[in-house]
mmJSON file of the N, C-alpha and C atoms, coordinates in Angstrom:
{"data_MODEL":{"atom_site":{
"group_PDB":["ATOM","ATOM","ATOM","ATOM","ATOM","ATOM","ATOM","ATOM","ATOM","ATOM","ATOM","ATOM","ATOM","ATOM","ATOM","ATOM","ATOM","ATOM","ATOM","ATOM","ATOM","ATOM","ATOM","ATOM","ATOM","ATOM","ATOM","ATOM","ATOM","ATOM","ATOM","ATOM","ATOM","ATOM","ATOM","ATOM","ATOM","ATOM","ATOM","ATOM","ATOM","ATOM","ATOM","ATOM","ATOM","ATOM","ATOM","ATOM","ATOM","ATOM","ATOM","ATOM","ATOM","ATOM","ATOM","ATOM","ATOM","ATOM","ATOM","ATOM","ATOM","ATOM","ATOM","ATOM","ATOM","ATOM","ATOM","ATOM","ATOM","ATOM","ATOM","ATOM","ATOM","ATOM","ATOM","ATOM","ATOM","ATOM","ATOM","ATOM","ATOM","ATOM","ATOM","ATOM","ATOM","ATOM","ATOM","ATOM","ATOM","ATOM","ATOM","ATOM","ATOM","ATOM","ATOM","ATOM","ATOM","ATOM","ATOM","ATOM","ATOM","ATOM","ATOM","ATOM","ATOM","ATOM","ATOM","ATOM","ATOM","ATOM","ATOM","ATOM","ATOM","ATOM","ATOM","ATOM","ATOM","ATOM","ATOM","ATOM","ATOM","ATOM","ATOM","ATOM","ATOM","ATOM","ATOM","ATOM","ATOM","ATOM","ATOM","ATOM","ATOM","ATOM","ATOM","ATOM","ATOM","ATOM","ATOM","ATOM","ATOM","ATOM","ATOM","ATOM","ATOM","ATOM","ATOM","ATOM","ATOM","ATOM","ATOM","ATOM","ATOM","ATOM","ATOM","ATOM","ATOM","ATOM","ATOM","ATOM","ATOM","ATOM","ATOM","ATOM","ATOM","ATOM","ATOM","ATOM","ATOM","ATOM","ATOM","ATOM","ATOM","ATOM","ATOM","ATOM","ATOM"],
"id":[1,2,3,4,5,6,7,8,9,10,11,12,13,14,15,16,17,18,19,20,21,22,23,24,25,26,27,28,29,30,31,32,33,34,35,36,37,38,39,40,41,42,43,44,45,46,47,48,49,50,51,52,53,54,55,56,57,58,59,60,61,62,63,64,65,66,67,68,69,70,71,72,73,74,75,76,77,78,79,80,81,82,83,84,85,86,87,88,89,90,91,92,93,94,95,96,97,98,99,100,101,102,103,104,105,106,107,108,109,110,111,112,113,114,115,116,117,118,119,120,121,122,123,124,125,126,127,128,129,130,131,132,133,134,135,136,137,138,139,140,141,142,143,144,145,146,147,148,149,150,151,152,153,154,155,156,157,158,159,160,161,162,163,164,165,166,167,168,169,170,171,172,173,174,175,176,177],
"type_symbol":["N","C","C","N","C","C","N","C","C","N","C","C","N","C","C","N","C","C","N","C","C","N","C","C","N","C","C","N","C","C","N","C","C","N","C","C","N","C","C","N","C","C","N","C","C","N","C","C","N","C","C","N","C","C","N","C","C","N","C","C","N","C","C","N","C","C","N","C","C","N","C","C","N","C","C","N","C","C","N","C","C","N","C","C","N","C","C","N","C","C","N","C","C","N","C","C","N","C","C","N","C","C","N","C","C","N","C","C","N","C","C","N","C","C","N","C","C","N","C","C","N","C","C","N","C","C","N","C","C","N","C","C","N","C","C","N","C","C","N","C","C","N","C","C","N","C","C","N","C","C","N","C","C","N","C","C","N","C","C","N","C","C","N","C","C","N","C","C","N","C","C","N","C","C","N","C","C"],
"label_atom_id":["N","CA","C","N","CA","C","N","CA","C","N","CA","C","N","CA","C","N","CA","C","N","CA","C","N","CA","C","N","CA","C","N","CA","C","N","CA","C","N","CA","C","N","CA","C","N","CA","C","N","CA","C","N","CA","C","N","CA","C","N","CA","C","N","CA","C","N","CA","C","N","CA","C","N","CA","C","N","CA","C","N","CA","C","N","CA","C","N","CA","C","N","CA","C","N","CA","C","N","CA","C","N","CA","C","N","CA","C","N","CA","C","N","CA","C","N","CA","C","N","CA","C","N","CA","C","N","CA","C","N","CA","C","N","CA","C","N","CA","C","N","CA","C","N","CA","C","N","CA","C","N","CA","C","N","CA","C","N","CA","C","N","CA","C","N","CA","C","N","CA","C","N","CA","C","N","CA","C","N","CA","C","N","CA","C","N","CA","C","N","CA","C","N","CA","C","N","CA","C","N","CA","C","N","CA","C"],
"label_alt_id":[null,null,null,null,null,null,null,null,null,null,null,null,null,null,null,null,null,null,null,null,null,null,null,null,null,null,null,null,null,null,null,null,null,null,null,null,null,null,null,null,null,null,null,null,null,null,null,null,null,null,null,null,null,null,null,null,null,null,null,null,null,null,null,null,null,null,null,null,null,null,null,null,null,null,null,null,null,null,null,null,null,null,null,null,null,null,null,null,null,null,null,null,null,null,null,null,null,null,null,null,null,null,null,null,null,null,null,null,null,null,null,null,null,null,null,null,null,null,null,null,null,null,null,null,null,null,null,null,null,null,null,null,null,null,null,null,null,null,null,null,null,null,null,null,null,null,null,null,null,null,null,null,null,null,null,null,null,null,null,null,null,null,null,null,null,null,null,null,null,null,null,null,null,null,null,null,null],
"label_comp_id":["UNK","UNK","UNK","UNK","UNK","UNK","UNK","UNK","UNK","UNK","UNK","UNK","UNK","UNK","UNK","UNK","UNK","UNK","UNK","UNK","UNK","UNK","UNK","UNK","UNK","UNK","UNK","UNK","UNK","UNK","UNK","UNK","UNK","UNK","UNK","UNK","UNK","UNK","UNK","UNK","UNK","UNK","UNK","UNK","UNK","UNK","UNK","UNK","UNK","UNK","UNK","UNK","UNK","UNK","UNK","UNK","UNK","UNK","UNK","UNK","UNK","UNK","UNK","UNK","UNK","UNK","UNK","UNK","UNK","UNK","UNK","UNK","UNK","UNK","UNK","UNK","UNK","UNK","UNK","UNK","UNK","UNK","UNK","UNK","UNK","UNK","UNK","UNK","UNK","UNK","UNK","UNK","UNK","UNK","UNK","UNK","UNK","UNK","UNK","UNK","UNK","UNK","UNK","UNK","UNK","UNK","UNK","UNK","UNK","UNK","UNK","UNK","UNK","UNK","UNK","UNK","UNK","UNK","UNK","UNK","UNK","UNK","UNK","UNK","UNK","UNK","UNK","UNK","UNK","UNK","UNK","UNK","UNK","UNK","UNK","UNK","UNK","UNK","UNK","UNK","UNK","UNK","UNK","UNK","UNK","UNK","UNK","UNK","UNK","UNK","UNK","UNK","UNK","UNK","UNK","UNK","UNK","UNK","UNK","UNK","UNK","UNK","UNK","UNK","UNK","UNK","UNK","UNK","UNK","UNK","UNK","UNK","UNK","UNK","UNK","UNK","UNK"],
"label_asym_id":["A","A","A","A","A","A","A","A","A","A","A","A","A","A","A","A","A","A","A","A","A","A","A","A","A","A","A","A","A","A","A","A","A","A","A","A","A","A","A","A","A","A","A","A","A","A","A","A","A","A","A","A","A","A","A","A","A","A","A","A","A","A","A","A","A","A","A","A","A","A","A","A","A","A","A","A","A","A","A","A","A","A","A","A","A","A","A","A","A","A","A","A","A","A","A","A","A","A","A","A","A","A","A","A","A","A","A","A","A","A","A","A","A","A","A","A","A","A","A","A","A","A","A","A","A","A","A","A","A","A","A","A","A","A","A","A","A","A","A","A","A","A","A","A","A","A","A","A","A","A","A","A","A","A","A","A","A","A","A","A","A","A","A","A","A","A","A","A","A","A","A","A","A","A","A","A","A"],
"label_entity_id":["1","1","1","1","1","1","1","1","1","1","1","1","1","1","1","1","1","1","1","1","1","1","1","1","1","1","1","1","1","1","1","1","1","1","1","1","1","1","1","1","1","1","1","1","1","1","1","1","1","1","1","1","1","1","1","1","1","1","1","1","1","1","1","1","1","1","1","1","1","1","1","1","1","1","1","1","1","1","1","1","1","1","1","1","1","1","1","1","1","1","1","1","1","1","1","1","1","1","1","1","1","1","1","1","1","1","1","1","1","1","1","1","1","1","1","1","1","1","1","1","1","1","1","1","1","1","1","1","1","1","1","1","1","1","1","1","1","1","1","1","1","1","1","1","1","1","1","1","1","1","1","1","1","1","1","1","1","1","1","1","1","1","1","1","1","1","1","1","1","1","1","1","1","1","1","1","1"],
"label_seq_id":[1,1,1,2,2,2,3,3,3,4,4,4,5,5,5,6,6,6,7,7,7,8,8,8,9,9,9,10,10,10,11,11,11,12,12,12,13,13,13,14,14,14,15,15,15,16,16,16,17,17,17,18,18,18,19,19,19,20,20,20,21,21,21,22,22,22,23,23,23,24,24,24,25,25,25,26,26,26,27,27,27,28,28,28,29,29,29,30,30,30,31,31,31,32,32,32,33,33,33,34,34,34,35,35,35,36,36,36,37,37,37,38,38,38,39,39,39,40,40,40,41,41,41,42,42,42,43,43,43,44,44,44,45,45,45,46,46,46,47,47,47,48,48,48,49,49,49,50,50,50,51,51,51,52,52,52,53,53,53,54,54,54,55,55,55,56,56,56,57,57,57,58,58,58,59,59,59],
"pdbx_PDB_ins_code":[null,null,null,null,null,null,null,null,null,null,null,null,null,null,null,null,null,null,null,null,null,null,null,null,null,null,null,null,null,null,null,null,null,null,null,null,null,null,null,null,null,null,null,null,null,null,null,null,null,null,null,null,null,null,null,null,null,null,null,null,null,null,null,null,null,null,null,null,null,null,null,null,null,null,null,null,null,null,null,null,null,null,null,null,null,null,null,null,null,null,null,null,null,null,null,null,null,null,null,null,null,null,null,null,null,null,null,null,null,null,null,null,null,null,null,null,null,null,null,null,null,null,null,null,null,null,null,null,null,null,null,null,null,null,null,null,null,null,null,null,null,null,null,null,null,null,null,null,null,null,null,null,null,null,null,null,null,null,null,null,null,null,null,null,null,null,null,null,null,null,null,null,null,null,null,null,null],
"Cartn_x":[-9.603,-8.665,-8.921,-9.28,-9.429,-8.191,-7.233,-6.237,-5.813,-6.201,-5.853,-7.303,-8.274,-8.954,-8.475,-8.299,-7.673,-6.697,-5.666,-4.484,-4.355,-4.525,-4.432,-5.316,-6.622,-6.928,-6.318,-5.848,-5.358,-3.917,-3.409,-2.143,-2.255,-3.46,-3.668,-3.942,-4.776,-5.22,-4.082,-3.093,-2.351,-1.522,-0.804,-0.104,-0.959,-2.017,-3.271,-3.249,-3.147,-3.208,-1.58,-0.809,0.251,1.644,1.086,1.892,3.438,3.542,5.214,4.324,5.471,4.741,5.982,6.125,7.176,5.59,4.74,3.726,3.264,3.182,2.664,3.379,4.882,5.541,6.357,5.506,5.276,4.7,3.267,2.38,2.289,3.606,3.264,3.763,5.159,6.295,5.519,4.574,3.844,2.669,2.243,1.192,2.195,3.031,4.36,4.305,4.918,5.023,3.704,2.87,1.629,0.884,1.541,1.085,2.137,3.352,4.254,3.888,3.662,3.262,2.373,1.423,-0.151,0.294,1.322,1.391,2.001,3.039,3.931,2.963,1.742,1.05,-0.035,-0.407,-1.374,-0.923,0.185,0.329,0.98,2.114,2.767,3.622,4.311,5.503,4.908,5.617,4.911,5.622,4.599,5.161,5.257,5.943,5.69,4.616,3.515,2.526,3.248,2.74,3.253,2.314,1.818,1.098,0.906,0.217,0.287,-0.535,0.186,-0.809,-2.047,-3.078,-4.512,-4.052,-5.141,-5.104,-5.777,-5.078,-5.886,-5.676,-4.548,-4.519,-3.122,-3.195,-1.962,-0.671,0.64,1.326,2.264],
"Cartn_y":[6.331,5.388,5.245,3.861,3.747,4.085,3.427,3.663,5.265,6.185,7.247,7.802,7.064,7.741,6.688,5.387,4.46,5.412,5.245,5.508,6.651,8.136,8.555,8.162,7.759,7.433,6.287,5.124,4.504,5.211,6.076,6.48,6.872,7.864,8.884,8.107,6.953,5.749,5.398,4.983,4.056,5.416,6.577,7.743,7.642,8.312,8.482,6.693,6.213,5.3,5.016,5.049,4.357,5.645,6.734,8.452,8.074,7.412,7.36,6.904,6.966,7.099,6.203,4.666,4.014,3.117,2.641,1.901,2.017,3.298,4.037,3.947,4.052,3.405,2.675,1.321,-0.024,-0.284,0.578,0.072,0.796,1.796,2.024,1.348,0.446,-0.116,-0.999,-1.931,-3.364,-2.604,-1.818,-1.491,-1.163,-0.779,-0.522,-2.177,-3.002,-4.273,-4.922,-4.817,-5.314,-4.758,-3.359,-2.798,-3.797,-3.547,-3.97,-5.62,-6.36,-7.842,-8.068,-6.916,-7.254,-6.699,-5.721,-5.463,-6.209,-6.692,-8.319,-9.125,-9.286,-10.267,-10.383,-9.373,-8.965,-8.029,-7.712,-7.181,-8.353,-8.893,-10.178,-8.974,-10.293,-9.197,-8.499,-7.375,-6.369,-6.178,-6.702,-6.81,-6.03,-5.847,-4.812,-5.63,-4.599,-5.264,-4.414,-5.592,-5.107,-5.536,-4.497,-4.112,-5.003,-5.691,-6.128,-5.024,-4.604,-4.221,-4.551,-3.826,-4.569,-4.466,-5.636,-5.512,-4.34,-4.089,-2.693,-1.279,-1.711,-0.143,0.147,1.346,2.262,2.697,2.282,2.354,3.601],
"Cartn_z":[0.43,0.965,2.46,2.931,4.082,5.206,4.739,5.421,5.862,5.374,5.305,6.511,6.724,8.006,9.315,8.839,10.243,10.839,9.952,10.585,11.84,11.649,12.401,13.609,13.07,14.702,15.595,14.787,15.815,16.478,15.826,16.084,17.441,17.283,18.0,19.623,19.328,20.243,21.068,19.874,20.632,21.738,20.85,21.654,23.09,22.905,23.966,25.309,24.848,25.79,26.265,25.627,26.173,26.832,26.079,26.168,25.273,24.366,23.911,22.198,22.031,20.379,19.52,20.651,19.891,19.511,19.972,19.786,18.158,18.164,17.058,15.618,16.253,15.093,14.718,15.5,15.017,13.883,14.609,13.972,12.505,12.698,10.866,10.254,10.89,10.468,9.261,10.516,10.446,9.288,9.213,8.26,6.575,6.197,5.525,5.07,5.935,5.622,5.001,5.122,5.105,3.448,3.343,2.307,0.834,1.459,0.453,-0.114,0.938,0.895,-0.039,0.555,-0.86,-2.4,-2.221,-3.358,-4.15,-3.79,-4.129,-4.894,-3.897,-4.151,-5.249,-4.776,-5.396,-7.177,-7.323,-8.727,-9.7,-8.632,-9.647,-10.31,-11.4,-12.461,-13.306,-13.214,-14.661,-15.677,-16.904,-17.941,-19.17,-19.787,-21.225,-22.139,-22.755,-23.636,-24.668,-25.814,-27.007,-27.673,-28.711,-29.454,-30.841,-30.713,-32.412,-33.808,-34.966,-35.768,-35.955,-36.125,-36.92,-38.575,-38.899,-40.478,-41.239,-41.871,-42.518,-41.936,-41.039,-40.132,-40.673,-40.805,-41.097,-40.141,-40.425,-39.311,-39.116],
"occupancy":[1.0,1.0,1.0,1.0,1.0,1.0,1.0,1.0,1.0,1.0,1.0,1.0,1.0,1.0,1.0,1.0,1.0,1.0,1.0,1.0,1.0,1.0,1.0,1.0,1.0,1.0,1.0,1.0,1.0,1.0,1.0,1.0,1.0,1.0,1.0,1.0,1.0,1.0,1.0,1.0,1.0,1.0,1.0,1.0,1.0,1.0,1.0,1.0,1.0,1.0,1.0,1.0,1.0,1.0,1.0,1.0,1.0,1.0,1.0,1.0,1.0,1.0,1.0,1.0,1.0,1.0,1.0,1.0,1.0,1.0,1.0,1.0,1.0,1.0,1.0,1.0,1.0,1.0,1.0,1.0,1.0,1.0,1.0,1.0,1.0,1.0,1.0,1.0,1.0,1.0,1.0,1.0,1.0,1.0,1.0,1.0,1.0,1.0,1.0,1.0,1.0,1.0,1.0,1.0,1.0,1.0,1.0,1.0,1.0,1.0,1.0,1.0,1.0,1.0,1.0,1.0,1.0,1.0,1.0,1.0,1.0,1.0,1.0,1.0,1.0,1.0,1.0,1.0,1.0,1.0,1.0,1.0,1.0,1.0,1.0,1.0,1.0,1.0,1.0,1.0,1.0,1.0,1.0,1.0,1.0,1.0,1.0,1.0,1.0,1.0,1.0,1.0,1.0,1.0,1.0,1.0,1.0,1.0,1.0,1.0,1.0,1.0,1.0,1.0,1.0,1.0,1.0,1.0,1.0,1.0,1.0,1.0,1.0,1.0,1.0,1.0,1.0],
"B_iso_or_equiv":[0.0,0.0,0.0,0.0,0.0,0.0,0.0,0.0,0.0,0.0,0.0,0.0,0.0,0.0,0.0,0.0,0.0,0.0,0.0,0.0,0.0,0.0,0.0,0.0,0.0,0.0,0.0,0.0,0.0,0.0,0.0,0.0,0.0,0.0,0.0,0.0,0.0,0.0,0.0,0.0,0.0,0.0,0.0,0.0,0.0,0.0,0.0,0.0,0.0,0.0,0.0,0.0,0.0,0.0,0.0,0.0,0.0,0.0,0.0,0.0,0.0,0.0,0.0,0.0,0.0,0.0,0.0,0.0,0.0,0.0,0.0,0.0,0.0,0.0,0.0,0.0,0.0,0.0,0.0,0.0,0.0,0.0,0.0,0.0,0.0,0.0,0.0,0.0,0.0,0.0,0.0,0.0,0.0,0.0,0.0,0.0,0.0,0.0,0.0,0.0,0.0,0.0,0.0,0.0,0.0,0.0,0.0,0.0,0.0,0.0,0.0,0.0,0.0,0.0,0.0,0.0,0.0,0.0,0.0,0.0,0.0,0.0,0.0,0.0,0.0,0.0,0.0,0.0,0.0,0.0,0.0,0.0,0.0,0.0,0.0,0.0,0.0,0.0,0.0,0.0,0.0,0.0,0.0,0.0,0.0,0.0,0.0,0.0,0.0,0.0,0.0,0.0,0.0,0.0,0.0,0.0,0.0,0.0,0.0,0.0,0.0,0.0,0.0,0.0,0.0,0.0,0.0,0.0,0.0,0.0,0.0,0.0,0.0,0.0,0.0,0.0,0.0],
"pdbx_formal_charge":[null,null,null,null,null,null,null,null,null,null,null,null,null,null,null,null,null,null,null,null,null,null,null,null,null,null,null,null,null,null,null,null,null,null,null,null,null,null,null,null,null,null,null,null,null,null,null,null,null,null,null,null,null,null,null,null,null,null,null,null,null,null,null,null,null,null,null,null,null,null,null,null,null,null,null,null,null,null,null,null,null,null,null,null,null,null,null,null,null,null,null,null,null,null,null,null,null,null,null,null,null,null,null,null,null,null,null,null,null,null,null,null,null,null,null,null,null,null,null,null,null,null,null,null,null,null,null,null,null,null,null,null,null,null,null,null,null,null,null,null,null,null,null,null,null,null,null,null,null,null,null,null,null,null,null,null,null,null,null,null,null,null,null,null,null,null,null,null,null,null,null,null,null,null,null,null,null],
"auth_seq_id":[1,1,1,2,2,2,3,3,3,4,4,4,5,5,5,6,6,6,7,7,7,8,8,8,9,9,9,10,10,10,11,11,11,12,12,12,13,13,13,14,14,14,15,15,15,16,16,16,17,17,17,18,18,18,19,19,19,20,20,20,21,21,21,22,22,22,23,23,23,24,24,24,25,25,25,26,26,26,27,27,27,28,28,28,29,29,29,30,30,30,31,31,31,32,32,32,33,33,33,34,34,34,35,35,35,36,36,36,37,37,37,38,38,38,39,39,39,40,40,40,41,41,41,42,42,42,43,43,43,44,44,44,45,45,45,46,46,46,47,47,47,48,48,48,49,49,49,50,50,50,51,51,51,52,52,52,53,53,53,54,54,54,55,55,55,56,56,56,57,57,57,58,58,58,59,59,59],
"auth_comp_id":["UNK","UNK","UNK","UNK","UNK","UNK","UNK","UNK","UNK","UNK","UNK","UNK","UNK","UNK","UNK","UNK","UNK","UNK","UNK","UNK","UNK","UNK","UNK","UNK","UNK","UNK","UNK","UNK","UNK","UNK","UNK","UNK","UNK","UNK","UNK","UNK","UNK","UNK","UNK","UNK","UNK","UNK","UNK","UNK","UNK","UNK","UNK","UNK","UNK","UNK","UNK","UNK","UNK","UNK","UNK","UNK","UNK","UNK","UNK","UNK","UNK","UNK","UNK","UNK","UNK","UNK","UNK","UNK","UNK","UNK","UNK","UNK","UNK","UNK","UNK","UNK","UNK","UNK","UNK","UNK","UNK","UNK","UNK","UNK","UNK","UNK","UNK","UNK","UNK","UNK","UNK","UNK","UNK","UNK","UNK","UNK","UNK","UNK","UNK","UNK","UNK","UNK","UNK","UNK","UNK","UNK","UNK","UNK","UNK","UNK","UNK","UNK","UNK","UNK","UNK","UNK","UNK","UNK","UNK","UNK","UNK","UNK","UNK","UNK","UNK","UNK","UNK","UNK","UNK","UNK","UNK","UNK","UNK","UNK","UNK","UNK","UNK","UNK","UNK","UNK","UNK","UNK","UNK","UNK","UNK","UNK","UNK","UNK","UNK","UNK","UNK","UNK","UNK","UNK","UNK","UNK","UNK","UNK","UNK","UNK","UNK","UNK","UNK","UNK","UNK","UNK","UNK","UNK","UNK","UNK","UNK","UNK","UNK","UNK","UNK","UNK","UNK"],
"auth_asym_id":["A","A","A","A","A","A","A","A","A","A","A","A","A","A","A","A","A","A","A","A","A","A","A","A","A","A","A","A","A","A","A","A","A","A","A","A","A","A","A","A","A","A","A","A","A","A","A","A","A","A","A","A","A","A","A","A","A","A","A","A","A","A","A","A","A","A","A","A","A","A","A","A","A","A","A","A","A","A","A","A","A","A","A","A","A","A","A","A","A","A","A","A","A","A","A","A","A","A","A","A","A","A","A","A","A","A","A","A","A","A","A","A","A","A","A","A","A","A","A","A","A","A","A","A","A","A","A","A","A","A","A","A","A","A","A","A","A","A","A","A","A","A","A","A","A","A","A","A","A","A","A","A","A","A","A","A","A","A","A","A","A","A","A","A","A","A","A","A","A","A","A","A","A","A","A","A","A"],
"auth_atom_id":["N","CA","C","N","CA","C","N","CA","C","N","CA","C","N","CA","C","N","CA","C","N","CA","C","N","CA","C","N","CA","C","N","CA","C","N","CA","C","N","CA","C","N","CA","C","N","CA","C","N","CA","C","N","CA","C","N","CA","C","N","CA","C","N","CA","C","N","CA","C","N","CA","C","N","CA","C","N","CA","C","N","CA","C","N","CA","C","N","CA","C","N","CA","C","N","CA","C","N","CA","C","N","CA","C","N","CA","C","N","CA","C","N","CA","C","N","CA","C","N","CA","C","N","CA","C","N","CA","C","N","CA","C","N","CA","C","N","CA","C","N","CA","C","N","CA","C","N","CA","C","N","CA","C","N","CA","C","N","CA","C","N","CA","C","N","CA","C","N","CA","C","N","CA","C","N","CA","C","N","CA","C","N","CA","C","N","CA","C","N","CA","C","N","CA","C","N","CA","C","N","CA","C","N","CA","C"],
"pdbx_PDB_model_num":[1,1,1,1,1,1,1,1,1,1,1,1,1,1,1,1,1,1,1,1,1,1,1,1,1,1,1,1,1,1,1,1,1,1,1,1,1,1,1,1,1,1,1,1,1,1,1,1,1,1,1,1,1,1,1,1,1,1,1,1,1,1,1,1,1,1,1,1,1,1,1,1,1,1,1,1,1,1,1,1,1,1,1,1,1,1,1,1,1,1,1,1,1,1,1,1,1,1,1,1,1,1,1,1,1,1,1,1,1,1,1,1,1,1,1,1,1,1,1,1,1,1,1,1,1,1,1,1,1,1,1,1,1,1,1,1,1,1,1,1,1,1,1,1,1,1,1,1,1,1,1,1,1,1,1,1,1,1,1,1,1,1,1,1,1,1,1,1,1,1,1,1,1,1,1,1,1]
}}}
């Protein structure tokens, strides 16, 4: 998972450059949002599959 080597370094970036660590969590806020969005998007509704018998199969 990429996200899982970004993250701390930019964290670490942003702490390191700015010394307060509200920057930092922004930017998880905005990464949170970003995750949820694609997942929205990207999964759609989930639905129950239902199974039809085969012919000849034993139930």
């Amino acid at each position: 998972n990429i996200s899982g080597i970004v993250t701390p370094i930019a964290i670490g970036y942003i702490v390191g450059t700015t010394g307060s660590f509200n920057g930092a969590l922004i930017y998880v806020g905005v990464h949170a949002l970003v995750a949820i969005i694609s997942y929205l998007v990207l999964v759609g509704d989930i639905k129950r599959i239902e199974l039809k018998p085969v012919a000849g199969q034993l139930s």
